[in-house]
VOGU-3710 file (C-alpha; in Angstrom, 3 decimals, decimal comma):
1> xxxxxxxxxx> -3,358/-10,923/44,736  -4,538/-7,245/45,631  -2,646/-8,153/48,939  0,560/-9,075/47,338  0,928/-6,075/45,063  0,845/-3,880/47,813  2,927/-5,801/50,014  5,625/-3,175/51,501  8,146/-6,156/52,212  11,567/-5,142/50,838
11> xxxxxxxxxx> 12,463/-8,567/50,351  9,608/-9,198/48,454  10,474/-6,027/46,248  13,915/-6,960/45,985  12,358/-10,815/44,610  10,687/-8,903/42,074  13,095/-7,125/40,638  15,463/-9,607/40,116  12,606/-12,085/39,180  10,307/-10,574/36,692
21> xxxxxxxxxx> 11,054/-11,931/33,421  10,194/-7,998/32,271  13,166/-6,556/34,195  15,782/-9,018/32,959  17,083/-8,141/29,531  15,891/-10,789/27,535  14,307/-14,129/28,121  16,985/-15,756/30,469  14,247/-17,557/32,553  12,418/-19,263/29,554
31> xxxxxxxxxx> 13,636/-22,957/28,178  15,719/-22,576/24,732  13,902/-21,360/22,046  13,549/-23,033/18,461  14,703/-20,708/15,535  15,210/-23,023/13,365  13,572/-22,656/10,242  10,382/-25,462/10,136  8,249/-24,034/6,999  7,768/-22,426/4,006
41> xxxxxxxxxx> 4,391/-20,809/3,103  2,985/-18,461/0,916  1,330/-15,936/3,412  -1,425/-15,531/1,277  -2,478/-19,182/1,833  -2,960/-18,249/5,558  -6,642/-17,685/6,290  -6,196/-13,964/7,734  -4,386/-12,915/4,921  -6,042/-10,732/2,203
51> xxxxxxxxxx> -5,787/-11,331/-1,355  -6,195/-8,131/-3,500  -6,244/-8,097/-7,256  -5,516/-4,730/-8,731  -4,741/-4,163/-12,443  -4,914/-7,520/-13,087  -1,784/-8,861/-10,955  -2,192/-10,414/-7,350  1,361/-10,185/-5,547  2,566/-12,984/-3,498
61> xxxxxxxxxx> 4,682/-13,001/-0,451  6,555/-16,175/1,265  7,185/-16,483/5,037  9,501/-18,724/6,868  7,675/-20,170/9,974  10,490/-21,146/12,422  10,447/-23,708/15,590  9,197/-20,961/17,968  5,894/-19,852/16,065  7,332/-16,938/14,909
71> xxxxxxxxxx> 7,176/-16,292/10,971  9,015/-13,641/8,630  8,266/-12,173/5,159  11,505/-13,674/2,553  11,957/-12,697/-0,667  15,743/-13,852/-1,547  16,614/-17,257/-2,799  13,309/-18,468/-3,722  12,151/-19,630/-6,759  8,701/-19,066/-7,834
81> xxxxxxxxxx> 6,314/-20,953/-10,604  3,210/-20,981/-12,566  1,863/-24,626/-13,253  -0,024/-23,247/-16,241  0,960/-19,893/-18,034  -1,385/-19,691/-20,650  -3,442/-18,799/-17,339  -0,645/-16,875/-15,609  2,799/-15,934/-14,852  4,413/-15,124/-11,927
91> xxxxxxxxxx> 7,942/-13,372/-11,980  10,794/-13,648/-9,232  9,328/-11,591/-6,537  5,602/-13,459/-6,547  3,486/-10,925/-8,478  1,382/-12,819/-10,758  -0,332/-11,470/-13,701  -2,964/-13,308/-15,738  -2,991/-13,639/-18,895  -6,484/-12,786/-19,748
101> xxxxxxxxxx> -7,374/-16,744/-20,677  -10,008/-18,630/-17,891  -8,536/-21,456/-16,527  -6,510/-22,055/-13,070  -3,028/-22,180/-12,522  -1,234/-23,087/-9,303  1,892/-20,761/-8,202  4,257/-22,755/-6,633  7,875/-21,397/-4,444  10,431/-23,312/-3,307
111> xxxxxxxxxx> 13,681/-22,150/-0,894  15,511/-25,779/-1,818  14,197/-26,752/0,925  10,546/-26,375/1,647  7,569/-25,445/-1,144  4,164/-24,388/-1,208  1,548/-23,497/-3,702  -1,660/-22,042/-4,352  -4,249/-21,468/-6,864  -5,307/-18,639/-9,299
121> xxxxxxxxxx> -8,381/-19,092/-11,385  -9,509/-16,356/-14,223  -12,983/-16,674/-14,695  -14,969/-14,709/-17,095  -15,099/-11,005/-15,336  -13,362/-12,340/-12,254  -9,671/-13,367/-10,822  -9,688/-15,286/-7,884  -6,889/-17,095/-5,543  -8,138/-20,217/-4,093
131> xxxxxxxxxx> -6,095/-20,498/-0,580  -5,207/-23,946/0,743  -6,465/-25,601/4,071  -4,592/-27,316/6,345  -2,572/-26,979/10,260  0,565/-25,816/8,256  -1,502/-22,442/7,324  -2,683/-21,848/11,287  0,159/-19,181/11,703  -1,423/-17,343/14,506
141> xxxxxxxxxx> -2,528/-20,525/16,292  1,361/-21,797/16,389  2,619/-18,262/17,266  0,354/-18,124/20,322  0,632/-21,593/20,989  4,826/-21,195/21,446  5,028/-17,907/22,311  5,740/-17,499/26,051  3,564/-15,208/28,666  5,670/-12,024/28,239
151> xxxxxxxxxx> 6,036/-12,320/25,000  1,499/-12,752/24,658  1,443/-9,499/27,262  4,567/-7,500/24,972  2,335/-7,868/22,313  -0,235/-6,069/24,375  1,520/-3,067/24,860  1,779/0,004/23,205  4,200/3,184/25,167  5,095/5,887/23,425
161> xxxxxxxxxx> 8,244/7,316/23,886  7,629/11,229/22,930  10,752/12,323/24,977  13,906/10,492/26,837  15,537/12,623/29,339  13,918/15,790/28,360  14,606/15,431/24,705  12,288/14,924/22,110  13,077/10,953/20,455  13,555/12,130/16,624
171> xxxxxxxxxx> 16,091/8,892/16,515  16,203/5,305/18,027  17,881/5,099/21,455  19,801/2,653/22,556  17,736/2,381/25,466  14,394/2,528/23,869  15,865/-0,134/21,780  16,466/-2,791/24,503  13,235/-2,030/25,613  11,376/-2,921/22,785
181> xxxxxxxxxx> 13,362/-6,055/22,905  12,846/-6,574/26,304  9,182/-6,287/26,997  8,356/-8,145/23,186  6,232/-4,532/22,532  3,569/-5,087/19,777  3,292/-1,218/19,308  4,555/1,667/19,855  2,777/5,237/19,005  4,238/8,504/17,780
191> xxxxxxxxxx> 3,499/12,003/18,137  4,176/15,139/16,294  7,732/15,431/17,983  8,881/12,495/16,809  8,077/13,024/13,253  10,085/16,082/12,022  11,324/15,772/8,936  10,158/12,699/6,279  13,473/11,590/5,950  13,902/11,291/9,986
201> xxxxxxxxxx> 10,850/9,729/10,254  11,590/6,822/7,948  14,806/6,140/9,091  13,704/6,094/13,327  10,252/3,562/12,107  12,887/1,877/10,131  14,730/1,435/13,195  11,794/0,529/15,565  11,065/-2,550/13,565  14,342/-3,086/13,230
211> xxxxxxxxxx> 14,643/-3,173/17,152  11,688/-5,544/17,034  13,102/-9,378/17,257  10,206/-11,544/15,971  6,740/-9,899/15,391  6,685/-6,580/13,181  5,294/-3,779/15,112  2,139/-2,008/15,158  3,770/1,311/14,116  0,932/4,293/15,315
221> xxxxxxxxxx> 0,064/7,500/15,044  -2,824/10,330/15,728  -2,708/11,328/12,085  -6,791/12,573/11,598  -5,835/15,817/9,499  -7,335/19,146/10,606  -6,338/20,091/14,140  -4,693/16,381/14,735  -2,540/16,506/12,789  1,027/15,396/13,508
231> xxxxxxxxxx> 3,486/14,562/10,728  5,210/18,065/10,186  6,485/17,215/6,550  3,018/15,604/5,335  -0,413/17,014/4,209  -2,354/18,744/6,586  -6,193/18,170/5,175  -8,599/20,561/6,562  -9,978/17,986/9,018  -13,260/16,064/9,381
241> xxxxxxxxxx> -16,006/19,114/10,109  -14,583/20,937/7,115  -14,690/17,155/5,166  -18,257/16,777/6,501  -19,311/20,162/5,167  -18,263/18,843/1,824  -21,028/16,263/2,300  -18,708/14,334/-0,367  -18,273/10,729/0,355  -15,840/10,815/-2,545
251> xxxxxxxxxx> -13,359/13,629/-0,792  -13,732/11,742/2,560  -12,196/8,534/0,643  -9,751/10,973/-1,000  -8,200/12,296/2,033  -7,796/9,281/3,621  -6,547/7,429/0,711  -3,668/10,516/0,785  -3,128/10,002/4,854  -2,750/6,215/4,510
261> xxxxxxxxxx> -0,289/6,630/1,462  1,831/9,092/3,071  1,661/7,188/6,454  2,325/3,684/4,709  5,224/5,383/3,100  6,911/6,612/6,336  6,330/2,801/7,468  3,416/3,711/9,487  0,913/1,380/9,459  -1,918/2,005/12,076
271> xxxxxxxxxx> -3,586/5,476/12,036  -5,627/6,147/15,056  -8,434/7,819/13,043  -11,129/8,308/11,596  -12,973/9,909/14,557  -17,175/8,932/14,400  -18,003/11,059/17,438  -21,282/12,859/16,587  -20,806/16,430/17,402  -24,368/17,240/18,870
281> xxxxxxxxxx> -22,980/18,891/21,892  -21,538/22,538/20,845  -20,190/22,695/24,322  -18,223/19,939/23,315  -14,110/21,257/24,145  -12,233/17,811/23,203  -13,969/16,476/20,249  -15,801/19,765/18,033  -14,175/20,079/14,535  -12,424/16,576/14,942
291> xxxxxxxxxx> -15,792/15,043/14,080  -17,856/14,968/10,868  -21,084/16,811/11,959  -24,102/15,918/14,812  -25,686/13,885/12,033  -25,152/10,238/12,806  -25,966/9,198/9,056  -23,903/11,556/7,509  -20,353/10,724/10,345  -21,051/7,293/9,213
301> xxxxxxxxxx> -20,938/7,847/5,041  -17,935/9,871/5,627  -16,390/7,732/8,188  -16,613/4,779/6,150  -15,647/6,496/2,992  -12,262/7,326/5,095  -11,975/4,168/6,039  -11,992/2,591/2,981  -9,579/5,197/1,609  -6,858/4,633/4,126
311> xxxxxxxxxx> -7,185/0,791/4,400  -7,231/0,390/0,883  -3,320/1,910/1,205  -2,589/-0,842/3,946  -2,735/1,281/6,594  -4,902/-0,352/9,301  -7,861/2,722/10,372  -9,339/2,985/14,008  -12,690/3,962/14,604  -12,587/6,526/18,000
321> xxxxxxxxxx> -13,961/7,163/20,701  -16,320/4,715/21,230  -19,008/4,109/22,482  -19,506/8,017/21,780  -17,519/11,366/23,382  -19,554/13,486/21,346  -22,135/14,491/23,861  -19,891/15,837/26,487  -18,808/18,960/27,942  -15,581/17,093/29,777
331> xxxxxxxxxx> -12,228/16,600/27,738  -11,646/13,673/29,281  -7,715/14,838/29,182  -8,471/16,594/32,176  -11,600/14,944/33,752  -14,265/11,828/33,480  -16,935/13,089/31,310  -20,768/11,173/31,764  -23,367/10,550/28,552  -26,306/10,104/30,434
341> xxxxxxxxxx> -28,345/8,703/27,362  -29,926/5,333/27,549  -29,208/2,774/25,070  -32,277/2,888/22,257  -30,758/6,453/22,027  -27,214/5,524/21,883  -28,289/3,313/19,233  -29,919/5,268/17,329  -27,346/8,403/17,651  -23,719/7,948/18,713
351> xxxxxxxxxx> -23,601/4,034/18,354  -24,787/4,281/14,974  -21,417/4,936/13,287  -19,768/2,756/15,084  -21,865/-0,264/14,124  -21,904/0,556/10,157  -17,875/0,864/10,724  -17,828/-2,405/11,806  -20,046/-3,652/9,252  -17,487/-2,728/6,850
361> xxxxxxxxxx> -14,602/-3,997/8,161  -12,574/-1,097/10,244  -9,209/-2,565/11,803  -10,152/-1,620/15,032  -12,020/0,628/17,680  -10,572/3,064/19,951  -12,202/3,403/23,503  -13,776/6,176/25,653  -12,815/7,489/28,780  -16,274/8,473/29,374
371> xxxxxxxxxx> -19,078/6,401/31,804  -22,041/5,545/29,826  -24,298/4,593/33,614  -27,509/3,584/31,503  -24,963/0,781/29,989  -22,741/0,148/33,139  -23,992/1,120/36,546  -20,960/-0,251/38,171  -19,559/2,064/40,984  -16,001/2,008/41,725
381> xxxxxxxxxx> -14,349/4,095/44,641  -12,102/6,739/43,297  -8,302/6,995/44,448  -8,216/10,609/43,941  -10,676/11,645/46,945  -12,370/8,026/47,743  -15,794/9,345/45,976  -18,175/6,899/44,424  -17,662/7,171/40,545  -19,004/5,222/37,438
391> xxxxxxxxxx> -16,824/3,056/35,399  -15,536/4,597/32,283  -16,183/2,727/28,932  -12,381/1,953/28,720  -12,121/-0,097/31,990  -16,473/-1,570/31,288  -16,771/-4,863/30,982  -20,643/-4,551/30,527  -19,326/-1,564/27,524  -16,578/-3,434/25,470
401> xxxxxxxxxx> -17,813/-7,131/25,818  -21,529/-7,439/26,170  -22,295/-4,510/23,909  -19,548/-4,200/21,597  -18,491/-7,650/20,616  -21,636/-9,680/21,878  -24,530/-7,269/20,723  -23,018/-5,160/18,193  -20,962/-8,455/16,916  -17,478/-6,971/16,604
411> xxxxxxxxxx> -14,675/-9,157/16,206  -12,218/-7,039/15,446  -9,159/-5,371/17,576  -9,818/-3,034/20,498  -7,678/-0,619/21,739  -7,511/1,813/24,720  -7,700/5,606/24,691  -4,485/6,936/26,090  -4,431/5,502/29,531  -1,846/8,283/31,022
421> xxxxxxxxxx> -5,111/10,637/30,248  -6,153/12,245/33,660  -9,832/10,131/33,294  -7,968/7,379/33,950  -5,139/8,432/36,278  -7,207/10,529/38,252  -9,043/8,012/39,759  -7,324/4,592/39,040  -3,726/3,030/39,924  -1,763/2,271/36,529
431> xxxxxxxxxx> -1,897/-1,768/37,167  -5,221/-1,392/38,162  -6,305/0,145/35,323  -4,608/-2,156/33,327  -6,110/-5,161/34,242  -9,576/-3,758/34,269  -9,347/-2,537/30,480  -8,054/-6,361/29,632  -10,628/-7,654/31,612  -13,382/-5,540/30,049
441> xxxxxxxxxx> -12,105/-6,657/26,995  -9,765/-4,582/25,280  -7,255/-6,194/23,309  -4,285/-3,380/23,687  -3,193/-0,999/26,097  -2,035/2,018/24,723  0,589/4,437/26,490  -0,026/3,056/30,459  1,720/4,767/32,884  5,092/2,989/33,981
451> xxxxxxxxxx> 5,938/0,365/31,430  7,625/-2,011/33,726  4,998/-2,105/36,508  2,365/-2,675/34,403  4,128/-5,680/32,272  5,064/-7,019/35,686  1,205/-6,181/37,052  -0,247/-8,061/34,065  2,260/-11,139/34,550  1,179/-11,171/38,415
461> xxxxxxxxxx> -2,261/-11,040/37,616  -2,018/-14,291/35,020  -0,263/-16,241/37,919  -2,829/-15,617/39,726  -5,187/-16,079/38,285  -6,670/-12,301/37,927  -6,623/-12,460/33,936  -6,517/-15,585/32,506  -4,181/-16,434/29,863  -6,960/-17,454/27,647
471> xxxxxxxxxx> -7,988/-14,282/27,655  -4,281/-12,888/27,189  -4,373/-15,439/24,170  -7,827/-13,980/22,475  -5,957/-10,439/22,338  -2,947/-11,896/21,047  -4,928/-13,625/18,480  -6,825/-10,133/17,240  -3,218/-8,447/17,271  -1,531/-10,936/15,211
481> xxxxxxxxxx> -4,488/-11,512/12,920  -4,312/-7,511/12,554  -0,577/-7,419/11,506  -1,030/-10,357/8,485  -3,565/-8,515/6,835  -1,988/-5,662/7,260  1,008/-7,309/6,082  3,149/-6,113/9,538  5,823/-8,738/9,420  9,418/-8,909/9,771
491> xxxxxxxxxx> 10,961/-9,317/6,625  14,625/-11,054/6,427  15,107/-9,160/3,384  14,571/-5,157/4,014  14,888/-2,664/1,081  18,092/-0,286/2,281  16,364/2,998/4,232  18,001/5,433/1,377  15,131/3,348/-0,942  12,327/4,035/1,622
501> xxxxxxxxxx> 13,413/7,327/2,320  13,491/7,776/-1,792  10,009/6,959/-1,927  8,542/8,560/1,080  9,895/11,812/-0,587  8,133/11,390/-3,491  4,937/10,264/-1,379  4,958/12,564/1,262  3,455/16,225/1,079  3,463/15,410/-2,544
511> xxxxxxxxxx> 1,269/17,588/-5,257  -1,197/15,198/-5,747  -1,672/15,564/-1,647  -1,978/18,941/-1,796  -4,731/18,937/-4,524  -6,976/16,562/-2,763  -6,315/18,672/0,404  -6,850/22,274/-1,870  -10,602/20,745/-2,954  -11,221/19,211/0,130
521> xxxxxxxxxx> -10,939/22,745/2,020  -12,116/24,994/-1,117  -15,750/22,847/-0,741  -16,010/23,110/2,575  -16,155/26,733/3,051  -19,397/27,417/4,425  -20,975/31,161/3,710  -22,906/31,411/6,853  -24,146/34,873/6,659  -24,087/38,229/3,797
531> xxxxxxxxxx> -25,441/41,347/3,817  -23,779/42,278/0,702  -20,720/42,478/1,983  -19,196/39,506/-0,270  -17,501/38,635/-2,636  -14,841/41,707/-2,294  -14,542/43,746/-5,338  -12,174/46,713/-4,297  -9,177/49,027/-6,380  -5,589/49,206/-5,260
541> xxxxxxxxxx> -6,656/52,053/-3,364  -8,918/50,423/-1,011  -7,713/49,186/2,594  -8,814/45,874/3,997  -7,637/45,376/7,704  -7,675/41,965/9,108  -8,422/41,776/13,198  -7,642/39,011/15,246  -4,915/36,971/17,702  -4,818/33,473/17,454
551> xxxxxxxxxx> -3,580/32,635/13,557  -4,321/36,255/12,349  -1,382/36,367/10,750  -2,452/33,053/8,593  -5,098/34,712/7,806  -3,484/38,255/6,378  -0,785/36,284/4,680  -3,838/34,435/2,788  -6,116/37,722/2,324  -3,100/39,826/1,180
561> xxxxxxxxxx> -1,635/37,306/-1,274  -5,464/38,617/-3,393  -5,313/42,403/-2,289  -1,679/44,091/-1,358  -3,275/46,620/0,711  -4,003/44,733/3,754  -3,176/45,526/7,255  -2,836/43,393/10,092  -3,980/44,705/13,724  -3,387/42,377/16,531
571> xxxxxxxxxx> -5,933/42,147/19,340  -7,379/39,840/21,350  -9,366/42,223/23,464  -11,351/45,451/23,256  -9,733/47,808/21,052  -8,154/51,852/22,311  -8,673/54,537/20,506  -5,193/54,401/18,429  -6,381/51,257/17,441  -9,646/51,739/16,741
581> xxxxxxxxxx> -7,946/55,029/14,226  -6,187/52,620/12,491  -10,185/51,182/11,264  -11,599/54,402/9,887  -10,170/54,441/6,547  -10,777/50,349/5,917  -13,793/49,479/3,146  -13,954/46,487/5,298  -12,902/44,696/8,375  -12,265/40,992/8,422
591> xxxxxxxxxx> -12,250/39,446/12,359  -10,725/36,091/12,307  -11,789/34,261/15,591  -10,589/31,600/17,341  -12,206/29,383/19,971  -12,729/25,842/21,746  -14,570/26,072/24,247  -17,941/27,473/26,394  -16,354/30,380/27,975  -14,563/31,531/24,972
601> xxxxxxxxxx> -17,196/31,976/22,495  -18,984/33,803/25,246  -19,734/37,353/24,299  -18,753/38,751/27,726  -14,734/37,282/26,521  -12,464/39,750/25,590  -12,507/38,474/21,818  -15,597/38,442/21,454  -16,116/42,034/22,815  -13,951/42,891/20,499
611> xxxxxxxxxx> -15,804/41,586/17,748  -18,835/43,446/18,685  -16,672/46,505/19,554  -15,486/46,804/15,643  -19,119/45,741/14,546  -20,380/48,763/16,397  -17,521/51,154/15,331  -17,106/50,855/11,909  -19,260/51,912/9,138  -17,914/50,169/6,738
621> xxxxxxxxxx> -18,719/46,262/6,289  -17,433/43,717/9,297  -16,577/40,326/7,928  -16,150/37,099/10,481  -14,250/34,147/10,155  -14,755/31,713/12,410  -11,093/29,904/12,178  -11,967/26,833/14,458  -15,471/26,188/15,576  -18,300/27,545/13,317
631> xxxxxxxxxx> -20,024/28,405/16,523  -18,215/31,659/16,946  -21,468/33,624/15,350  -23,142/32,974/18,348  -21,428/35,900/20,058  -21,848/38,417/17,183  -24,928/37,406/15,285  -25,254/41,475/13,713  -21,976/40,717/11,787  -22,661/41,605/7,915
641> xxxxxxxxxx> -20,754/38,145/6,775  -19,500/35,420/8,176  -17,386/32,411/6,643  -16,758/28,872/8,602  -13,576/27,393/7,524  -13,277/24,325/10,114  -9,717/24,797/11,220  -6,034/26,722/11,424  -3,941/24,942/8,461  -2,676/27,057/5,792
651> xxxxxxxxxx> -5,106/25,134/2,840  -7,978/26,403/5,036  -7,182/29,821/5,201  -6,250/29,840/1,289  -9,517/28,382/0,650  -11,411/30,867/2,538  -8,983/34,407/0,684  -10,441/32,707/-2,466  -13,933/32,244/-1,340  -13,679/36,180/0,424
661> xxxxxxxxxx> -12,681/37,258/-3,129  -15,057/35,552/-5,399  -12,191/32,534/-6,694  -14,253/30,169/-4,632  -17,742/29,960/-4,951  -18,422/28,955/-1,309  -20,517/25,776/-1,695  -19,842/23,894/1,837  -22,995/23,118/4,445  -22,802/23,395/8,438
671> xxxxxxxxxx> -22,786/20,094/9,194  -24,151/20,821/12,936  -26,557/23,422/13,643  -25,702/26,830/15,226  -27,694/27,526/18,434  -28,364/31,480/19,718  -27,507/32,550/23,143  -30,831/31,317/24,259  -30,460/28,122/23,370  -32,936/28,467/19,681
681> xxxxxxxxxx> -31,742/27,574/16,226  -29,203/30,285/14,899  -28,563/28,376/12,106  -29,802/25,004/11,193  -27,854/22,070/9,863  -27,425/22,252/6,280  -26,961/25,657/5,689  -24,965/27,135/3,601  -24,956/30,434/1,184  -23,703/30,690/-2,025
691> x> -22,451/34,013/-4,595
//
C-alpha cells in the first residue's frame, strides 16, 4: 500500500482523481440510496439517548428513520398521547408533565403512518421513563450498517475552515458548503475569527448544519475561558488557574454551566474544554494558566465540576490533553515535547484527572502531541531530518488503546489534538499521520492537513486493508452515539434563524454571565505578598502611576475607574531619566507584568529589569501584578505587594482595581507553588493573604 501511495505514475494520479469517491461531488459511484421514510420512533426509546427530568416534565422528541439508516428529529404533523393522565400529560410537542399521582402511563405518537410509545412511571420521590427494547431502537447499528465507506470516514473528519482565500469565513461559502456535502464531514471546528458577532455566529452554524445532508454535525470550538477564549460577543471567565484559586467546586460548575449555555445557544454543541493538565512544570509555555493548579486532586474536583456544568446545558465537554502536557517545557505548536515519567507516577499525578473524568461521564478526551517513552517505546524515523524519535500519544497505539480504553476502561469518544500542529507535521506525512492516530485508536481526526488527501488516504488504506473497516465502524459508532445524547440531529422542522438569533441574544454575554464571571475573578485574586502597601487609601491629591506594556492600559482603565489621578507610563524595558521623573511625585507605583514563558520571567529581560529598576528608584511603595502567570515574583521577590490575577480579560483586571482598593477582600489561593531563582519554595501552594 505504502508503495502505491507514492507511486509517481501520472496515470495512476490521473485514476485517482477521477476515481475517488471524495473528489466527485456527491456519491455518483454508490448504488441508489433509500430515503424513503421506514420508521417512526421516539428517540428517547433508543438506548444512547438520555432521559432527563427537570421540574417535573421529561420532553420527548420523534425521529423518522429512513431506508438508508439515516434518522431526523420531526416535530410537525404528529400527534402525541398519554394512555393514562391521571399519571401524565403530554402536549403537542412531546413534553410530558406528571401529574404528581404514582402510577405509569405510556406516551404514544403517531405521523398517520407509523407509532411508537413509551413508558413514564411516578413513583413516590422518583419519575422515571421506562425505554423499550427491540432491533427497531438500534439506530446507530442501522446507520453504520447502510452507511457507505465515505460516508463512515466523513464522519471522521473534522477541518476547520478559519479562512478561504485569505479571508476570514464569518459566513457559509458556497464552496465550503459542497464540501461538507461532499466528504459526509461529522465536524467541523471554529475559531475566534469565525465567531464575530452573536448574531453572525448563529446564522453561519445555522448554515453548517444546514449544509449537512443526513447526520447533524459536531459543531466545535476552543471555548475554555481565560486566555482561550474565542467567541468575541460571549463571556470571557477569568480562566481555569484563576477558577482553581477559587478552590470552589461550585464556581467551576458555574462557569461552565454559563459557557455551555451561551455555546448551546449559538448552536455549538462540542466545547473542546475543560483542560485537566496538572500545571507542575512552571516552565510550562503552552499549558500554564489554562490549567487548574499542579494539584492533581484539586484539577480533578474542578474539572469535573466544569464538566458537569457544561454537559448539563447539552453541550458535549472534552477532557484535554491527555495523557498529560502539563510537565513539559515544549508547546507542542512548535515542537514534540517528552514526559519522561513512568506510569505508577503518571497514575498517580497527570493520569489522575483524567480517570475521575471518565468516571463521570465526560463526552470525550482530547489527545497529546507529546511521547510518553515509559508507556510507548516505539521509535519511528522522523521525515523532518530522518532522526530516531518516539511516538507521540496522538499517533500511540500502546497510549490510546491499551491504556486508555483497556486499563483505564474508557469507552467514550476520542479525538485528536490539532493535527496541522508542527508535533505532528514536523515529523509525519498528513496520510500517515492519519492512519496512525485511527489505528492507535482515536475515533476523530481533527483539522488534518489537506482534506482531500487524507479522505482519499483513509479510503486507500480500508481497501487495503491498512485500517479495517471494523475499526472505521467502532469510531463511527462512538460519534453517532455522541450526537443522540447530545441530541445532534437533523431536524426536518428548524425554528427560523431570526428565533435562534432572538435567543442567543438574550443568552449570550448576558448579565447573569457576567455575574458568575465578576465572582469567579473577584475570588480568585490571590494577595501574594504586603508590606503595608495595601489596600490603597489615598486623597484626590495623591498620584498613582501604573507601569507596564503588554495590557497596561487594561490595567489603568481598571485602577483609574477607583482613583482619577492615575497615570499611565508605557515601558517594557529599563526606564531614562525623563521617565523615571515622571515616578517621583507617585505615593505608589503599580507594575503590571506580563509573561509566558522561561526567558521572559527571567530577571536579566528587559521587563523584568524594569521592575527591579522602579523597585530600586522609588521611595514610595512598588505594587506588582502579575497579569498572566503568577510566577512573575520570581524576578522581583523585594516588591512591597504583589497581586496574581490569572489572566488579561477585562473581569480580571476589575477584580484586581477592587481588591488594590479594599472593594475586594482578596481571598483566592496559588493553586501551584512559586519556586525562587534557585529552584526553593518562593511561595508554597495554598497561599494566599488576606486585608
Amino acid at each position: 500500500m505504502k508503495i502505491l501511495r507514492n507511486r509517481s505514475s501520472v496515470m495512476l494520479m490521473i485514476a485517482l482523481l477521477f476515481l475517488s469517491p471524495f473528489t466527485i461531488a456527491g456519491n455518483t459511484i454508490n448504488a441508489e440510496e433509500n430515503t424513503s421514510k421506514e420508521d417512526l420512533i421516539i428517540m428517547q426509546n433508543a438506548p444512547e439517548a438520555l432521559v432527563e427530568v427537570k421540574d417535573n416534565q421529561i420532553n420527548l422528541d420523534a425521529l423518522n428513520i429512513y431506508g438508508d439508516g439515516h434518522f431526523t428529529l420531526v416535530s410537525d404533523n404528529l400527534t402525541w398521547e398519554s394512555r393514562n393522565e391521571n399519571v401524565a400529560t403530554v402536549d403537542e410537542d412531546g413534553a410530558v408533565t406528571f401529574t404528581g399521582q404514582n402510577g405509569r402511563s405510556w406516551i404514544t405518537v403517531t405521523n398517520g403512518e407509523f407509532s411508537d410509545r413509551i413508558a413514564v412511571h411516578h413513583k413516590p420521590h422518583a419519575k422515571s421513563v421506562i425505554k423499550r427494547n427491540g432491533n427497531r431502537y438500534q439506530i446507530v447499528d442501522q446507520a453504520i450498517e447502510r452507511m457507505t465507506i465515505n460516508e463512515k470516514i466523513g464522519q471522521m473528519l473534522m477541518p476547520d475552515f478559519r479562512n478561504w482565500n485569505g479571508e476570514n469565513v464569518t459566513e457559509m461559502l458556497p464552496e465550503i458548503e459542497q464540501l461538507v456535502k461532499d466528504y459526509h464531514l461529522g465536524g467541523v471546528i471554529l475559531f475566534r475569527e469565525n465567531v464575530v458577532t452573536t448574531e453572525q455566529t448563529a446564522k453561519l452554524v445555522a448554515d453548517y448544519q444546514e449544509a449537512s445532508e443526513k447526520y447533524g454535525l459536531l459543531m466545535t470550538i476552543d471555548q475554555e475561558g481565560g486566555i482561550v477564549t474565542r467567541l468575541q460577543s460571549g463571556t470571557d471567565m477569568p480562566g481555569n488557574m484563576a477558577v482553581g484559586a477559587t478552590r470552589s467546586p461550585e464556581i467551576a460548575e458555574n462557569v461552565g454551566q454559563a459557557i455551555g449555555e451561551e455555546l448551546n445557544a449559538l448552536g455549538i454543541n462540542m466545547n473542546l474544554a475543560p483542560v485537566l493538565d496538572v500545571n507542575n512544570n512552571p516552565d510550562n509555555p503552552v499549558i500554564g494558566v489554562r490549567s487548574f493548579g499542579e494539584s492533581p486532586e484539586l484539577v480533578a474536583d474542578l474539572g469535573i465540576a466544569y464538566t458537569e456544568g457544561l454537559q448539563n446545558t447539552g453541550v458535549a465537554a472534552t477532557a484535554k490533553h491527555f495523557p498529560g502536557h502539563g510537565d513539559t517545557a515544549v508547546d507542542s505548536h512548535l515542537g514534540l515535547p517528552e514526559v519522561p515519567h513512568d506510569k505508577e507516577r503518571l497514575l498517580e499525578v497527570e493520569l489522575y484527572p483524567f480517570q475521575k473524568a471518565m468516571e463521570a461521564g465526560i463526552d470525550a478526551i482530547m489527545t497529546a502531541h507529546v511521547t510518553f517513552p515509559k508507556i510507548d517505546d516505539t521509535k519511528v524515523i522522523s521525515k523532518k531530518d530522518g532522526t530516531e524519535i518516539s511516538l507521540p500519544a496522538t499517533l500511540s497505539h500502546k497510549v490510546l488503546t491499551e491504556l486508555m480504553r483497556e486499563e483505564m476502561g474508557y469507552d467514550g469518544l476520542i479525538i485528536t489534538d490539532a493535527l496541522n500542529m508542527n508535533a505532528i507535521t514536523d515529523h509525519f506525512g498528513s496520510v500517515d499521520a492519519v492512519i496512525r492516530a485511527v489505528n492507535a485508536g482515536t475515533d476523530i481526526v481533527l483539522m488534518p492537513v489537506g482534506l482531500e488527501e487524507v479522505a482519499d488516504g483513509l479510503l486507500e488504506a480500508v481497501e487495503t486493508g491498512e485500517i479495517t473497516e471494523e475499526r472505521i465502524e467502532a469510531s463511527v459508532e462512538r460519534i453517532l452515539t455522541l450526537k443522540i445524547k447530545r441530541g445532534v440531529i437533523k431536524s426536518e422542522n428548524t425554528p427560523p434563524v431570526e428565533e435562534i438569533v432572538e435567543n442567543a441574544e438574550e443568552v449570550v454575554g448576558s448579565e447573569a454571565h457576567k455575574q458568575v464571571e465578576k465572582e469567579a475573578a473577584e475570588r480568585s485574586i490571590t494577595l501574594v505578598k504586603n508590606d503595608n502597601a495595601l489596600p490603597f487609601n489615598f486623597t484626590e491629591e495623591e498620584k498613582i502611576v501604573i507601569v507596564g506594556n503588554t495590557y497596561s492600559s487594561s490595567l489603568y482603565d481598571a485602577v483609574s475607574a477607583y482613583h482619577e489621578n492615575t497615570d499611565l507610563l508605557v515601558a517594557s524595558s529599563p526606564l531614562n531619566d525623563d521617565q523615571l521623573a515622571q515616578l517621583e511625585d507617585a505615593s505608589t507605583v503599580v507594575v503590571g507584568t506580563y509573561t509566558f514563558n522561561v526567558s521572559g520571567r527571567s530577571p536579566d529581560s528587559a521587563q523584568m529589569q524594569m521592575v527591579n529598576q522602579v523597585i530600586e528608584h522609588v521611595e514610595a511603595p512598588v505594587v506588582g501584578v502579575g497579569i498572566r502567570n503568577p510566577y512573575d515574583i520570581m524576578a522581583f521577590p523585594e516588591i512591597d505587594g504583589y497581586l496574581a490575577q490569572y489572566g488579561f480579560r477585562d473581569a480580571s483586571f476589575k477584580a484586581t482595581a477592587a481588591t488594590l482598593f479594599g472593594e475586594n477582600n482578596p481571598s483566592g489561593l496559588l493553586p501551584v507553588t512559586i519556586p525562587d531563582q534557585n529552584g526553593d519554595v518562593l511561595f508554597e501552594y495554598g497561599f494566599g493573604l488576606s486585608y
